[in-house]
C-alpha distance (Angstrom), angle and dihedral (degrees) to the residues before:
residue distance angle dihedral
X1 . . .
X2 3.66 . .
X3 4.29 109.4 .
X4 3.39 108.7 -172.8
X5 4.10 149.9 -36.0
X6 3.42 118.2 -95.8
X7 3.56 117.4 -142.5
X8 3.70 93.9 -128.0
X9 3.64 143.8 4.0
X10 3.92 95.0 -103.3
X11 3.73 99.6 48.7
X12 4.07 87.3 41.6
X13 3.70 81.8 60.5
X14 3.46 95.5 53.5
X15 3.44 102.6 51.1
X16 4.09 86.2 51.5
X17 3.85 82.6 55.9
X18 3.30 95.8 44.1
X19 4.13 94.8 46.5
X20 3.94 88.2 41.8
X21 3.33 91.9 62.0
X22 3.53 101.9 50.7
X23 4.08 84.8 51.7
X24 3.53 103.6 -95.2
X25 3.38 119.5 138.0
X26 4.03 117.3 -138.3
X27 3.48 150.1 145.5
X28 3.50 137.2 -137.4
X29 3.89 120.4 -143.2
X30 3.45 138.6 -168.9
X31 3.53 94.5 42.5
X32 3.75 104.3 157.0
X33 4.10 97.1 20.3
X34 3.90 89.7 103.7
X35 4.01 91.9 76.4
X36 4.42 81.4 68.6
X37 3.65 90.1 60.3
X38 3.56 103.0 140.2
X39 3.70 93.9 26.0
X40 3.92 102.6 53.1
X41 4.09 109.4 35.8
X42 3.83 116.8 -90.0
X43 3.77 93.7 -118.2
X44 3.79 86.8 57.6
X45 3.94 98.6 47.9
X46 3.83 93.1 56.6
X47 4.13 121.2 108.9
X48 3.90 110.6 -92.7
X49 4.00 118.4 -158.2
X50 4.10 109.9 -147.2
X51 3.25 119.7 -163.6
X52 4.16 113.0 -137.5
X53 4.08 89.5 -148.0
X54 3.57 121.9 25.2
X55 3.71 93.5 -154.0
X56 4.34 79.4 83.4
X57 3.87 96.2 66.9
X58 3.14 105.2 99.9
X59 4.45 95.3 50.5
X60 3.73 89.7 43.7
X61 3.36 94.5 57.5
X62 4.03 90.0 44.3
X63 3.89 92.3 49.1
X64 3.93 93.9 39.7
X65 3.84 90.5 51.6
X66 3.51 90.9 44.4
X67 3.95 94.5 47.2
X68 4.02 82.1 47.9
X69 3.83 88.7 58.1
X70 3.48 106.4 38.8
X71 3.88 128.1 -151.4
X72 3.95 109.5 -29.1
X73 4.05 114.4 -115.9
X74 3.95 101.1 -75.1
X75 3.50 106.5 12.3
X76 4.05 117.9 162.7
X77 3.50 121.3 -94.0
X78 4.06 110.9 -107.9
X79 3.77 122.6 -134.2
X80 4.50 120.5 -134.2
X81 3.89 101.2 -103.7
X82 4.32 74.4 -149.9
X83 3.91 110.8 44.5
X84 4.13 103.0 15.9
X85 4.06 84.7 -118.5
X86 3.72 109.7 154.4
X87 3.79 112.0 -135.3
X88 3.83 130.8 -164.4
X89 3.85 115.5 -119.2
X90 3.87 104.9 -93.8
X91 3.54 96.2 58.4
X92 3.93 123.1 91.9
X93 3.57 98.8 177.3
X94 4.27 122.9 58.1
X95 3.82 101.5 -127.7
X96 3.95 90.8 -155.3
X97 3.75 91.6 64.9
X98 4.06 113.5 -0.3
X99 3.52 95.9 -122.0
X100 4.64 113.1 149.1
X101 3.60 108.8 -104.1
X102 3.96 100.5 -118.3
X103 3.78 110.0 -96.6
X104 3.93 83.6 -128.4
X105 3.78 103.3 46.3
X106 3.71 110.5 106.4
């Protein structure tokens, strides 16, 4: 089920990242289209993120909006569920130990 266009390759990237992480299987397509820019439409070049079940719509959009945003002003400071290493908000991986921050850790 495609989810959305990503305005470019790197951020279309992320959001597969970020979505993989939390367990959600996707795909992104249209990888290499942008090098036909001028032959193929622009609207048709761009990134697309597909979803592998559509029964994870409604979380990718919440963690893809919420990767978009970033940590609000102020936000805790999250602790490695793997190595105890406290973390300030922006960052999603520990740098002690590499382990994902957990898409539902505050």
């Amino acid at each position: 089920m495609k989810l959305m266009r990503a305005p470019n390759l790197i951020i279309g990237q992320h959001w597969v990242n970020v979505l993989e992480t939390a367990g959600i299987a996707c795909e992104l397509h249209n990888r290499y289209l942008n090098g036909a820019l001028g032959d193929i439409p622009a609207d048709q070049c761009a990134p697309e993120l597909w979803l592998v079940d559509e029964r994870d719509e409604a979380m990718a959009l919440r963690l893809i909006d919420a990767a978009s945003h970033g940590p609000a002003a102020g936000s805790p400071s999250w602790q490695c569920r793997q190595c105890g290493e406290t973390l300030e908000a922006q960052f999603t991986v520990c740098w002690q130990c590499g382990t994902a921050r957990d898409p539902l850790d505050g």
